[in-house]
Predicted model as a PDB file, atoms N, CA, C, CB and O in Angstrom, pLDDT in the B-factor column:
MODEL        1                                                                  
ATOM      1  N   UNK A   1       1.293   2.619  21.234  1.00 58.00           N  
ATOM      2  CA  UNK A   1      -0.054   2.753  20.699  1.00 58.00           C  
ATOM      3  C   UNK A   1      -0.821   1.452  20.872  1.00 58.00           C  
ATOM      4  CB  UNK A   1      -0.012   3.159  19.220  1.00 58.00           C  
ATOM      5  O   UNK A   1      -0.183   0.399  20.880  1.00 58.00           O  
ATOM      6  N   UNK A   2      -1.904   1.446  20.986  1.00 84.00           N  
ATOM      7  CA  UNK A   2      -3.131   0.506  20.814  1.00 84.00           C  
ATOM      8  C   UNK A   2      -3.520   0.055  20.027  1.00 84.00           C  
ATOM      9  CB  UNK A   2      -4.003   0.740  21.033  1.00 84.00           C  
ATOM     10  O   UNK A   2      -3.731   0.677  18.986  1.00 84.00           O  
ATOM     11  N   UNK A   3      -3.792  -1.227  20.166  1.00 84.00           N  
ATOM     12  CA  UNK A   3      -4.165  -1.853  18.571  1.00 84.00           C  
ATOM     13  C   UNK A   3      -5.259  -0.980  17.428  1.00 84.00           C  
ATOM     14  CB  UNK A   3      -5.014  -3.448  18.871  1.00 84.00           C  
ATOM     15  O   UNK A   3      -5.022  -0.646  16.267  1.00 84.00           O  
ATOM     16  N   UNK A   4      -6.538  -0.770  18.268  1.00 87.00           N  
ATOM     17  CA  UNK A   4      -7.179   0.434  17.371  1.00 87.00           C  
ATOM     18  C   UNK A   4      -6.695   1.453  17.051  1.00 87.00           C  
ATOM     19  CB  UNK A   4      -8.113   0.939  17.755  1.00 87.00           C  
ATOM     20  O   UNK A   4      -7.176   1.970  16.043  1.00 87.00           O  
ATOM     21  N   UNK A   5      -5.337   2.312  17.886  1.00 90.00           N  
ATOM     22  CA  UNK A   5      -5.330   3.353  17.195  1.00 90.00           C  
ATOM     23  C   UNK A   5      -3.932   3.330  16.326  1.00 90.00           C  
ATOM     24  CB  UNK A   5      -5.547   4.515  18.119  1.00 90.00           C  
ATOM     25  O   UNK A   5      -3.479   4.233  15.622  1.00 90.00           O  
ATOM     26  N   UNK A   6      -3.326   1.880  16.618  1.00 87.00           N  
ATOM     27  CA  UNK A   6      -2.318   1.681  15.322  1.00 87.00           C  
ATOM     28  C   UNK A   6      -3.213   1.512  13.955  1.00 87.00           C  
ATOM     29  CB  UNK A   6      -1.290   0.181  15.529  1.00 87.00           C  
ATOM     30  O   UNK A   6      -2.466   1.637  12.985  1.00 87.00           O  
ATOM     31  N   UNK A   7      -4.765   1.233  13.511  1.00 86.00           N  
ATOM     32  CA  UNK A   7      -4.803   0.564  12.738  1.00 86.00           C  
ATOM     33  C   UNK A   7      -5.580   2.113  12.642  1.00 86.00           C  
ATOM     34  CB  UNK A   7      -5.140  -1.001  12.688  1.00 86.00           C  
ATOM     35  O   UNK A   7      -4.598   2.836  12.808  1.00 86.00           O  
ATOM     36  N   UNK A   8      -6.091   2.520  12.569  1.00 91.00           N  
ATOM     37  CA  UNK A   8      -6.485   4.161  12.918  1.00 91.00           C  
ATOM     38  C   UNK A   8      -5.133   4.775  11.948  1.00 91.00           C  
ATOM     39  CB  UNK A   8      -6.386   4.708  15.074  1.00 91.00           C  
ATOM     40  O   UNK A   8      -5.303   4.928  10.738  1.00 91.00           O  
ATOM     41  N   UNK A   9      -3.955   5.066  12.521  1.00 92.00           N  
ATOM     42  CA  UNK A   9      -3.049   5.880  12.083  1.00 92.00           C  
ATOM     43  C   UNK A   9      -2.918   5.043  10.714  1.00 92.00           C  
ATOM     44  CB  UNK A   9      -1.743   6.106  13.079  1.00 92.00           C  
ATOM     45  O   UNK A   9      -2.799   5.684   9.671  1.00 92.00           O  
ATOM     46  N   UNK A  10      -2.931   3.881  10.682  1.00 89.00           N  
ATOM     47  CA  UNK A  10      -2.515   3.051   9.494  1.00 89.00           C  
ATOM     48  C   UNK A  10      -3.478   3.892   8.340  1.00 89.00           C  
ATOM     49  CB  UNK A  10      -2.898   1.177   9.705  1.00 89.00           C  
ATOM     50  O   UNK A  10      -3.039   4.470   7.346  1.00 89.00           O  
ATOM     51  N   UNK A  11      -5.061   3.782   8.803  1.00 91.00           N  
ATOM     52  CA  UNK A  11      -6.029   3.992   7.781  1.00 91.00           C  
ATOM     53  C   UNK A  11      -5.637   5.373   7.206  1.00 91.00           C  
ATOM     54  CB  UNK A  11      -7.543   3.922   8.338  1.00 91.00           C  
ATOM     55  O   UNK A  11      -5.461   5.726   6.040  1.00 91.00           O  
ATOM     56  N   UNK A  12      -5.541   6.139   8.535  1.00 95.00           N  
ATOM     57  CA  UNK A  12      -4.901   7.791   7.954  1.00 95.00           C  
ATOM     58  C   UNK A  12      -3.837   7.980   6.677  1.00 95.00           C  
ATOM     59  CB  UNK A  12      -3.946   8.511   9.268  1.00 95.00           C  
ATOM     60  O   UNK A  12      -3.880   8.702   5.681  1.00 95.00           O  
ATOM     61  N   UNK A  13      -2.879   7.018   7.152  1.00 96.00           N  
ATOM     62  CA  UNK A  13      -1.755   7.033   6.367  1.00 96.00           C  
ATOM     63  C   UNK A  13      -2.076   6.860   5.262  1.00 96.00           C  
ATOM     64  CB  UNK A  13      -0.854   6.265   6.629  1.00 96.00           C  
ATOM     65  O   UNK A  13      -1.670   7.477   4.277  1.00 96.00           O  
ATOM     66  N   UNK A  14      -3.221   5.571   5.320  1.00 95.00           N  
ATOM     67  CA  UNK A  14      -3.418   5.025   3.779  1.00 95.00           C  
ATOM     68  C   UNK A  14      -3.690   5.805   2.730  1.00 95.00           C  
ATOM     69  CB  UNK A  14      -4.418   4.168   3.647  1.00 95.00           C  
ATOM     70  O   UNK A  14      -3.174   5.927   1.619  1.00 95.00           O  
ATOM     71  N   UNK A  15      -5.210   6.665   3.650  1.00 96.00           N  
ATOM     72  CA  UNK A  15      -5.415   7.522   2.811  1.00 96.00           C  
ATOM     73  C   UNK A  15      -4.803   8.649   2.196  1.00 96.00           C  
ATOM     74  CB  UNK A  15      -6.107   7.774   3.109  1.00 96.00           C  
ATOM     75  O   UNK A  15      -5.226   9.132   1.146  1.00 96.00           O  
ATOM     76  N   UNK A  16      -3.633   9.162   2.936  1.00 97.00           N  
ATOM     77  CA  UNK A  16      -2.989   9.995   2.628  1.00 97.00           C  
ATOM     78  C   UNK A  16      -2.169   9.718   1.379  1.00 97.00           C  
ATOM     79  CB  UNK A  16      -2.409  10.297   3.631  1.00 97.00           C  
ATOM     80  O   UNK A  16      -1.968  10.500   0.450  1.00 97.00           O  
ATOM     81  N   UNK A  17      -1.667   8.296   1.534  1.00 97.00           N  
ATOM     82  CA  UNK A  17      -0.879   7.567  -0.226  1.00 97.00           C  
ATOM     83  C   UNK A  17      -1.324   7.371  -1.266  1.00 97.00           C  
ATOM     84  CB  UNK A  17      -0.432   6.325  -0.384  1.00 97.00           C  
ATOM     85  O   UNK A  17      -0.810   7.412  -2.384  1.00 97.00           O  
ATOM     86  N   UNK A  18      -2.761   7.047  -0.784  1.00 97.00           N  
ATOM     87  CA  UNK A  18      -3.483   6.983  -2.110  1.00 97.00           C  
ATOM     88  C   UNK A  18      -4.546   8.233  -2.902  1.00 97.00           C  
ATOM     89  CB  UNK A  18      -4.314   5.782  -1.870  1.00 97.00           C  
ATOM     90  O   UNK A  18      -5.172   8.198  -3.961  1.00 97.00           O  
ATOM     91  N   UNK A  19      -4.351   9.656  -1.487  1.00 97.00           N  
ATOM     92  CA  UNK A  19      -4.380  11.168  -1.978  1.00 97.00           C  
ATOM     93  C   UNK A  19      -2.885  11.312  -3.255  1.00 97.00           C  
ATOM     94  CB  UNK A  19      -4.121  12.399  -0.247  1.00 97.00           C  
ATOM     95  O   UNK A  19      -3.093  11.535  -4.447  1.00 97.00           O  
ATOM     96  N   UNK A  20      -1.800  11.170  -2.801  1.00 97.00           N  
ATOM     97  CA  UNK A  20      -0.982  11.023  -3.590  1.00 97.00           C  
ATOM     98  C   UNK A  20      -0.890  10.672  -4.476  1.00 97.00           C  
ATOM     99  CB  UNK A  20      -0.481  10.749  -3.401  1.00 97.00           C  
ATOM    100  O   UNK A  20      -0.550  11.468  -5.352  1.00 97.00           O  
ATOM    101  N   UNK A  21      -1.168   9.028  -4.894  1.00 97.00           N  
ATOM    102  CA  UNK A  21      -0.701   8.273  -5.773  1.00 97.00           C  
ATOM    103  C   UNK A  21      -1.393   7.431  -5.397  1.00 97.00           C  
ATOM    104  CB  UNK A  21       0.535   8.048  -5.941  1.00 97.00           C  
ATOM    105  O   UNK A  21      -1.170   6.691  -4.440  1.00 97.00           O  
ATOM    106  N   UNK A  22      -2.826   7.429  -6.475  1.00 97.00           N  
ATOM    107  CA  UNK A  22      -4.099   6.126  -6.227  1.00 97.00           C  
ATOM    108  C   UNK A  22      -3.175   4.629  -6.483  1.00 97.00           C  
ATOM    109  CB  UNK A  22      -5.731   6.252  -7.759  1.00 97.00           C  
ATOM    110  O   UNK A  22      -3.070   3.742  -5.635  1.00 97.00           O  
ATOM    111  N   UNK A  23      -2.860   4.619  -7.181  1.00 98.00           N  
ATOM    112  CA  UNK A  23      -2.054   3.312  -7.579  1.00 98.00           C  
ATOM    113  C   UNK A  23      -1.194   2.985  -6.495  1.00 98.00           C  
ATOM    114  CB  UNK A  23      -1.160   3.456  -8.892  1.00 98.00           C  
ATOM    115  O   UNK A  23      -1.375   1.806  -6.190  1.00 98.00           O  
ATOM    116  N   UNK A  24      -0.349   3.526  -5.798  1.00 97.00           N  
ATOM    117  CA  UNK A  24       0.247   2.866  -5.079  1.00 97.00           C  
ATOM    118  C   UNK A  24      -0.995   2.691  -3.783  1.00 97.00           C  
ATOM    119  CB  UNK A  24       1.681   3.556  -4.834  1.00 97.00           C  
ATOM    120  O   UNK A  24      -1.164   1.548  -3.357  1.00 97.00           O  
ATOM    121  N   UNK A  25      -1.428   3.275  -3.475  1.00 97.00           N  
ATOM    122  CA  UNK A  25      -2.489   2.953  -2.331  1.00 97.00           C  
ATOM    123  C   UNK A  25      -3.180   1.710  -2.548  1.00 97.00           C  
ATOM    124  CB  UNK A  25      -3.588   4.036  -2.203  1.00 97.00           C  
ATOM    125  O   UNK A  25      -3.321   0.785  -1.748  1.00 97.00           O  
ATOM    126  N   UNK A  26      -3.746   1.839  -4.177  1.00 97.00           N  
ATOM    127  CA  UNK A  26      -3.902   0.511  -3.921  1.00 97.00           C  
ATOM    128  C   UNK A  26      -3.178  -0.582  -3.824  1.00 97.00           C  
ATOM    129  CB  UNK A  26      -4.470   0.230  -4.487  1.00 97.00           C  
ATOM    130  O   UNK A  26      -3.616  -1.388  -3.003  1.00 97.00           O  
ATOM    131  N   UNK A  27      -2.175  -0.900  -4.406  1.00 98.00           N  
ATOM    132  CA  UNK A  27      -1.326  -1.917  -4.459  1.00 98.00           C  
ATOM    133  C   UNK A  27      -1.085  -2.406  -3.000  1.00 98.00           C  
ATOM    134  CB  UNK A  27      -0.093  -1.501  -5.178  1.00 98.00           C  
ATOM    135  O   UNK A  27      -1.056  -3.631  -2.878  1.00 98.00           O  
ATOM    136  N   UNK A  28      -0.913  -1.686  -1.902  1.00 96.00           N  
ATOM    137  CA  UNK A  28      -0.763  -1.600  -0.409  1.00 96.00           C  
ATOM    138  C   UNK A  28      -2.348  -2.201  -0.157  1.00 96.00           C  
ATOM    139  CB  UNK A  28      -0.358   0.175   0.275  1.00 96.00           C  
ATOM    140  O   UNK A  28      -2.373  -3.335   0.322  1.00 96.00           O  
ATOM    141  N   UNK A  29      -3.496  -1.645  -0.393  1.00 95.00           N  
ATOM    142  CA  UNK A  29      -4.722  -2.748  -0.258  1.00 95.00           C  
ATOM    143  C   UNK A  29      -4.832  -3.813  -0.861  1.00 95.00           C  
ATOM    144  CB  UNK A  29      -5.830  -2.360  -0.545  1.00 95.00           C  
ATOM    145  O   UNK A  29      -5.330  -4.647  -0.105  1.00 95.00           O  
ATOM    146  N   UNK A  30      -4.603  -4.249  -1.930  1.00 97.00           N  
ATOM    147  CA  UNK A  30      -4.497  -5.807  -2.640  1.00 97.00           C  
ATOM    148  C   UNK A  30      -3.458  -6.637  -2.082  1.00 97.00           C  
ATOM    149  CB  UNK A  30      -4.149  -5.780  -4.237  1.00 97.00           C  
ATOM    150  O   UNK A  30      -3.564  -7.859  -1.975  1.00 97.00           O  
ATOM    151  N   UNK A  31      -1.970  -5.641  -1.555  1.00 96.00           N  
ATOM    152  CA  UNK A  31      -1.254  -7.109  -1.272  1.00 96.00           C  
ATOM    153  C   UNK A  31      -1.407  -7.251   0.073  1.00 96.00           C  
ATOM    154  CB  UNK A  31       0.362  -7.280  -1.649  1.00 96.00           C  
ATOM    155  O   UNK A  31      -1.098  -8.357   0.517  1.00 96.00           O  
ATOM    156  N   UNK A  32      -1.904  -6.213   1.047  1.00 91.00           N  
ATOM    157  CA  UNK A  32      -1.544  -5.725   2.668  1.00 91.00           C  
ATOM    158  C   UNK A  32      -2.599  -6.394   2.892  1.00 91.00           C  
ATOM    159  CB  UNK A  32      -1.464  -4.044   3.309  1.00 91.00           C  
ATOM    160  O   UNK A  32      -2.361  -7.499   3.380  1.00 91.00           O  
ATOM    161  N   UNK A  33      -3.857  -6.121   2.699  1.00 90.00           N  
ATOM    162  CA  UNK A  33      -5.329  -6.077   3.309  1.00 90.00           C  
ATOM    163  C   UNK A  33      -5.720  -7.646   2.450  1.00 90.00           C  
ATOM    164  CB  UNK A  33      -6.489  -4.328   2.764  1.00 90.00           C  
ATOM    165  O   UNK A  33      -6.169  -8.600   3.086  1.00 90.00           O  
ATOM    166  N   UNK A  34      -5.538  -7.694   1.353  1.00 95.00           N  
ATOM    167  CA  UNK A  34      -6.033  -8.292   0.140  1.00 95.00           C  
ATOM    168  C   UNK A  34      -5.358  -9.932   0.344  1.00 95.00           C  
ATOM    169  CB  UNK A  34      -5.449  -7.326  -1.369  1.00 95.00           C  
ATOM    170  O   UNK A  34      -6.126 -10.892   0.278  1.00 95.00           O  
ATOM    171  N   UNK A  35      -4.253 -10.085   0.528  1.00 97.00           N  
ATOM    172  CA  UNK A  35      -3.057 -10.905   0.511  1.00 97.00           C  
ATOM    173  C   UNK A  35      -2.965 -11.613  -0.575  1.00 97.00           C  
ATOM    174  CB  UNK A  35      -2.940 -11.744   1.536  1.00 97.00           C  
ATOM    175  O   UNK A  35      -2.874 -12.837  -0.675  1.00 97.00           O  
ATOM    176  N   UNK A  36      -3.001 -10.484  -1.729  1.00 98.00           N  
ATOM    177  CA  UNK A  36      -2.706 -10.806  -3.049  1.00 98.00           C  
ATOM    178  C   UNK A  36      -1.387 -10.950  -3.777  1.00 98.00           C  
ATOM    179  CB  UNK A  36      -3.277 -10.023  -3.628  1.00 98.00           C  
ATOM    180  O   UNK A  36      -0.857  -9.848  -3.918  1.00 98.00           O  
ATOM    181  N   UNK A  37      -0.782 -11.812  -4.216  1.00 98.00           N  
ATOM    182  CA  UNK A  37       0.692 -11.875  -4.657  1.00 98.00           C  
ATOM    183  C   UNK A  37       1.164 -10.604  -5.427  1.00 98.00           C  
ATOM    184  CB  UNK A  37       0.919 -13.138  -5.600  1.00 98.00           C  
ATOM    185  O   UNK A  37       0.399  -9.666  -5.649  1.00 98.00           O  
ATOM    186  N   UNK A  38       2.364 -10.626  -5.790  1.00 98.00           N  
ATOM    187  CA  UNK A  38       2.685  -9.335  -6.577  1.00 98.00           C  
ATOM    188  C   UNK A  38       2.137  -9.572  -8.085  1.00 98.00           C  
ATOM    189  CB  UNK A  38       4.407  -9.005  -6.577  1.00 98.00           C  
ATOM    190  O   UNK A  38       1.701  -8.608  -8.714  1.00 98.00           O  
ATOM    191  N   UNK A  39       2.174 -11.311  -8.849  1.00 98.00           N  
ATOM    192  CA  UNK A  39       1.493 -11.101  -9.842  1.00 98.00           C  
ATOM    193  C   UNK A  39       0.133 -11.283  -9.806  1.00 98.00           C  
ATOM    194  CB  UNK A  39       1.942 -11.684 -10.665  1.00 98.00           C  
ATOM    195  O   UNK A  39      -0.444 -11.289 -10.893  1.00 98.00           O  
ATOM    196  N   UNK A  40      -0.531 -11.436  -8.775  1.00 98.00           N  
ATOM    197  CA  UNK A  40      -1.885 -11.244  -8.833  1.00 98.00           C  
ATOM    198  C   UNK A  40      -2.553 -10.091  -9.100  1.00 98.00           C  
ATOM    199  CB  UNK A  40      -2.301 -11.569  -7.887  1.00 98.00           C  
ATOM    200  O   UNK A  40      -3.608  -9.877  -9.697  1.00 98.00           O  
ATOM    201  N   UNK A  41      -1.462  -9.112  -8.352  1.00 98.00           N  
ATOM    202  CA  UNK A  41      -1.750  -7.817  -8.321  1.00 98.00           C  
ATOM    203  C   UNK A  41      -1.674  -6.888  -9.178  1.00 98.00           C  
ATOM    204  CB  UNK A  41      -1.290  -7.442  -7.626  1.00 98.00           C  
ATOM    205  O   UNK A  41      -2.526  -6.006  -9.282  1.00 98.00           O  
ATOM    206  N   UNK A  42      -0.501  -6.994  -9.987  1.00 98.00           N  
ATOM    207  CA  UNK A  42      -0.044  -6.620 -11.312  1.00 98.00           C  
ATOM    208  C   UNK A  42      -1.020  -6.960 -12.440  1.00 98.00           C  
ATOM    209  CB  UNK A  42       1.251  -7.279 -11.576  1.00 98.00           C  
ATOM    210  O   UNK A  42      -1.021  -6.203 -13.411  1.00 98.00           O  
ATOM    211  N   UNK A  43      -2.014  -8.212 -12.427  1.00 98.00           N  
ATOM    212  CA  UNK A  43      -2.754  -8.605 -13.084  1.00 98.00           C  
ATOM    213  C   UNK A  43      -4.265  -7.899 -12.727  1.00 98.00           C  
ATOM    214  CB  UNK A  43      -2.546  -9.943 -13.001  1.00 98.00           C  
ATOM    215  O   UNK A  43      -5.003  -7.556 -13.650  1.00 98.00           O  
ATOM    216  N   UNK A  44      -4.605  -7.738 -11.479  1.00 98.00           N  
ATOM    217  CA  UNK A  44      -5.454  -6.755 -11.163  1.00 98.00           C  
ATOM    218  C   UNK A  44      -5.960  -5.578 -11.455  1.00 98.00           C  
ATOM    219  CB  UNK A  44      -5.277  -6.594 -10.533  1.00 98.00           C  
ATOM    220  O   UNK A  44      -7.119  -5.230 -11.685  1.00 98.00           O  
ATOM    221  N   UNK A  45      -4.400  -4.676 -11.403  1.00 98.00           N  
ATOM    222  CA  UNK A  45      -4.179  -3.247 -11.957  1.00 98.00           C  
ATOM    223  C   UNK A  45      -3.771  -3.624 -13.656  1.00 98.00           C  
ATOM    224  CB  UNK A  45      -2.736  -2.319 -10.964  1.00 98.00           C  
ATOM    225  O   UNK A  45      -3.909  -2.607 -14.336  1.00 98.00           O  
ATOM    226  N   UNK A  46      -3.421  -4.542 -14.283  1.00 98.00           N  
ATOM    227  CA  UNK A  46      -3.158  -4.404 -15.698  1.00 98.00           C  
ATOM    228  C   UNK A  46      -1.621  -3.461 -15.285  1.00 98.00           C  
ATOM    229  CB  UNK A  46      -4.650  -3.505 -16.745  1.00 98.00           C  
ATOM    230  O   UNK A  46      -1.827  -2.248 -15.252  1.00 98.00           O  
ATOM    231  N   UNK A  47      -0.461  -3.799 -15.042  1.00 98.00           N  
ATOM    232  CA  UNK A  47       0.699  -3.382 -14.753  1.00 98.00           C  
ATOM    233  C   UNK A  47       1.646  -3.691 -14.657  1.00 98.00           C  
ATOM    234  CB  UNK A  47       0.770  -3.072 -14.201  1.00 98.00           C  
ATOM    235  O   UNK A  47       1.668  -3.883 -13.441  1.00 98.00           O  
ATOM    236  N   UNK A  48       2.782  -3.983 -15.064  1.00 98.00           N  
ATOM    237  CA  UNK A  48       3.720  -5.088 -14.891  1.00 98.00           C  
ATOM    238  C   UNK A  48       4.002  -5.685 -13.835  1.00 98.00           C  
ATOM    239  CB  UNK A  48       4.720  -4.844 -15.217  1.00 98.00           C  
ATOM    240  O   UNK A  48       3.556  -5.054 -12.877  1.00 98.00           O  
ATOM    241  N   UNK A  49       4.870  -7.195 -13.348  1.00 98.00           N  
ATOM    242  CA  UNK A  49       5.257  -7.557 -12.177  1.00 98.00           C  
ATOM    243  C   UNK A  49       6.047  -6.213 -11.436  1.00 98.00           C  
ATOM    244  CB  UNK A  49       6.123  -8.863 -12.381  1.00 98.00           C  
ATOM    245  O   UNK A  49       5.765  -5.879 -10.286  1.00 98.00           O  
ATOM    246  N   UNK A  50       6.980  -5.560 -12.188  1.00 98.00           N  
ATOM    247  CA  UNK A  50       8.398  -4.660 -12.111  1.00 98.00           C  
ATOM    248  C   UNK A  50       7.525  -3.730 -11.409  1.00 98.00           C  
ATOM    249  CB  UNK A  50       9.349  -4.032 -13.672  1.00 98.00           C  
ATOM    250  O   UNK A  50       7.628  -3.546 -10.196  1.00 98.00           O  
ATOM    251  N   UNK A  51       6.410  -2.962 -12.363  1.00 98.00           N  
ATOM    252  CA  UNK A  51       5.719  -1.117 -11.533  1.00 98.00           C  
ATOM    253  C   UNK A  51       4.993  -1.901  -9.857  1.00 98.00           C  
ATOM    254  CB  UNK A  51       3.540   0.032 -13.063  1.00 98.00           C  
ATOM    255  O   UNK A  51       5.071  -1.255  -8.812  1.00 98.00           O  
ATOM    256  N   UNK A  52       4.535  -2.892  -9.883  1.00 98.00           N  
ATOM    257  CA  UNK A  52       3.660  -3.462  -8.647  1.00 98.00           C  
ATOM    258  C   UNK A  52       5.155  -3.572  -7.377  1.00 98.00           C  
ATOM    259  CB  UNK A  52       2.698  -5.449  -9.184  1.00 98.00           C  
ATOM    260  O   UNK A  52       5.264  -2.976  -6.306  1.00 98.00           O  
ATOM    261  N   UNK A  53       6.123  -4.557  -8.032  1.00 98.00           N  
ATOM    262  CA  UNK A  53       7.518  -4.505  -6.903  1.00 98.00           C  
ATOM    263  C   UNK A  53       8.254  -3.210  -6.840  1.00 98.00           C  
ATOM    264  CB  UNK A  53       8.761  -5.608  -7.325  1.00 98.00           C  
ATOM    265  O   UNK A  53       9.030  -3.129  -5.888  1.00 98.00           O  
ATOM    266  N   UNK A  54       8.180  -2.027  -7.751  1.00 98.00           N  
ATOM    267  CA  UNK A  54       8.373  -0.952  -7.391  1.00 98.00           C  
ATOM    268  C   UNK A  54       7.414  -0.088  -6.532  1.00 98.00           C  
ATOM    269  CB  UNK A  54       8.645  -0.510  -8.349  1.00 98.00           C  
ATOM    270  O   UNK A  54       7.773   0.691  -5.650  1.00 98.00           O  
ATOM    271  N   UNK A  55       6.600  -0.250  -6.779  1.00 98.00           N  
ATOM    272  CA  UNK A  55       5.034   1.115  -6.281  1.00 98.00           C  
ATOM    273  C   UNK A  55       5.649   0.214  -4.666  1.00 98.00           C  
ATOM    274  CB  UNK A  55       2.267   0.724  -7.205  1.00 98.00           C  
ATOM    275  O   UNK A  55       6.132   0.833  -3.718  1.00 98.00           O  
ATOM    276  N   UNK A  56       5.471  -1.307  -4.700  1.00 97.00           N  
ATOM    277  CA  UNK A  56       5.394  -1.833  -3.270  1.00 97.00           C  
ATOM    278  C   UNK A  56       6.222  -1.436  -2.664  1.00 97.00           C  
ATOM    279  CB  UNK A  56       5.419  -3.065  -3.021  1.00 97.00           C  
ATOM    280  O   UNK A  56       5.859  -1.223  -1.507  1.00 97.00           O  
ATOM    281  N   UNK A  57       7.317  -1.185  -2.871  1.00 97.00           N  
ATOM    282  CA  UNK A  57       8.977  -1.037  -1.712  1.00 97.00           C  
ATOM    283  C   UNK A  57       8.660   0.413  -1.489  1.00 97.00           C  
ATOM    284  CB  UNK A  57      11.052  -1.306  -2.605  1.00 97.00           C  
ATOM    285  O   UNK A  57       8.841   0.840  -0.348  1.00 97.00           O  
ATOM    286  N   UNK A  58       8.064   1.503  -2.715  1.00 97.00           N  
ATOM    287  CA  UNK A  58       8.022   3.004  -2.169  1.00 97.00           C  
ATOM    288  C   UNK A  58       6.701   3.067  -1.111  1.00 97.00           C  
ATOM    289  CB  UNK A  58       7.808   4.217  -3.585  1.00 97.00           C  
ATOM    290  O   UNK A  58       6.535   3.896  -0.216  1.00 97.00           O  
ATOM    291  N   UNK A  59       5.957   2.128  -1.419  1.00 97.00           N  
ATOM    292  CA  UNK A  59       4.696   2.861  -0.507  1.00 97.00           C  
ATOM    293  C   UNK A  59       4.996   2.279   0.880  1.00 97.00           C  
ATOM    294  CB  UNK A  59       2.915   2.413  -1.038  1.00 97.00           C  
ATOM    295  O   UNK A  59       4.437   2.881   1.796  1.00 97.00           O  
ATOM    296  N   UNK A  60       5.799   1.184   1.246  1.00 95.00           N  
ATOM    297  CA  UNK A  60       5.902   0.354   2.399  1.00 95.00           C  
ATOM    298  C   UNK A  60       6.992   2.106   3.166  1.00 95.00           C  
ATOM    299  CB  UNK A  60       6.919  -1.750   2.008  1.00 95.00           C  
ATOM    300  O   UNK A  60       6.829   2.778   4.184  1.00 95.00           O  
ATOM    301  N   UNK A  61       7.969   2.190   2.049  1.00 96.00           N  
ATOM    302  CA  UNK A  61       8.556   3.094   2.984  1.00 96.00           C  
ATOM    303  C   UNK A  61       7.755   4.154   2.889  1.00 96.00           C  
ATOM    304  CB  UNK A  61       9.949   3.438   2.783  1.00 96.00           C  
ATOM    305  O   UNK A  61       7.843   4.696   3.991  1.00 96.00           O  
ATOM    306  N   UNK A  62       7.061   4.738   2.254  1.00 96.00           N  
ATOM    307  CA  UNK A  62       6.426   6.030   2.724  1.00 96.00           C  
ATOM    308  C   UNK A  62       5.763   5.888   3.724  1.00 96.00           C  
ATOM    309  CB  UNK A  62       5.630   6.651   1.899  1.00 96.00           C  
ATOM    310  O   UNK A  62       5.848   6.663   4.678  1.00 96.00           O  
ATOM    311  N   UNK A  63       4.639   4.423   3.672  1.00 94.00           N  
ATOM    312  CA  UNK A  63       4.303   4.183   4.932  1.00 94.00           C  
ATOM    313  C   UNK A  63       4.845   4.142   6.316  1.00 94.00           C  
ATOM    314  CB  UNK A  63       3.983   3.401   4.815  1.00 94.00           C  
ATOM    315  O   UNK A  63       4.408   4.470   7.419  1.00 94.00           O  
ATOM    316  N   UNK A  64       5.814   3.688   5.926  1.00 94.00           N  
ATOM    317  CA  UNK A  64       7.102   3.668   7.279  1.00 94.00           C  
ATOM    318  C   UNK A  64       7.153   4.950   8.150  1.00 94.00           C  
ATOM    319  CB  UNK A  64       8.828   3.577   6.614  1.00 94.00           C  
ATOM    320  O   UNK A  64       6.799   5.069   9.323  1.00 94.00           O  
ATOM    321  N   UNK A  65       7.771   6.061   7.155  1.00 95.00           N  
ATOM    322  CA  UNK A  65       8.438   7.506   7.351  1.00 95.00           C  
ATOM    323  C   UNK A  65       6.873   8.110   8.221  1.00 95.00           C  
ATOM    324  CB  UNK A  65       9.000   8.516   5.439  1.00 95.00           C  
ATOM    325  O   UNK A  65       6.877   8.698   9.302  1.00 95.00           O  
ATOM    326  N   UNK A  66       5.599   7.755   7.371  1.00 94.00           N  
ATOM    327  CA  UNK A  66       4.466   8.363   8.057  1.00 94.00           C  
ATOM    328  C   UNK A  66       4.320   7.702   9.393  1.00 94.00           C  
ATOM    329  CB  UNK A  66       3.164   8.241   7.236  1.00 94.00           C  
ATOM    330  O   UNK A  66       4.366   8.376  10.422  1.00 94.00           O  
ATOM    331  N   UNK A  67       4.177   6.640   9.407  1.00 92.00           N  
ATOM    332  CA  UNK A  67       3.796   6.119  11.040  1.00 92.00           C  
ATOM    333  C   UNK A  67       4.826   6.505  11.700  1.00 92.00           C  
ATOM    334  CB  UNK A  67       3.590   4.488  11.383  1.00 92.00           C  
ATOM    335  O   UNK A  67       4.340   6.566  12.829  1.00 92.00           O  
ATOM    336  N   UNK A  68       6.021   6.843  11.818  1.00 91.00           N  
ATOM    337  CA  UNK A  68       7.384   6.616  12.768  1.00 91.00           C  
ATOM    338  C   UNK A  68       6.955   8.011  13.627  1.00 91.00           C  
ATOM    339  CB  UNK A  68       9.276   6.652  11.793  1.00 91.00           C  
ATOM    340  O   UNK A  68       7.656   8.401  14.561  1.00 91.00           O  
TER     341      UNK A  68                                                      
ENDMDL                                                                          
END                                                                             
């Protein structure tokens, strides 16, 4: 794939995680897009360090499973 249409499938994906589960979508824009730490982020959403390093490891792999 091409750089535009990797970042294309990316956006698709995104939206599709955060159709799912707004919270984890975002967490994937604050730390991905954002390059916000995990407690920055946690402080962002009002959420613990723990739900932000959890939501992060599931949405990276959901993200994964979708692009592959």
């Amino acid at each position: 794939l091409e750089r535009g249409d990797e970042l294309m499938a990316l956006d698709e994906a995104l939206q599709k995680l955060s159709a799912q589960d707004e919270r984890k979508g975002r967490i994937v824009e604050l730390r991905y897009f954002g390059g916000l730490s995990v407690e920055e982020t946690a402080d962002v959403l009002s959420v613990s360090v723990a739900t932000v390093m959890r939501d992060w490891r599931m949405a990276r792999a959901w993200l994964q499973r979708e692009l592959a």
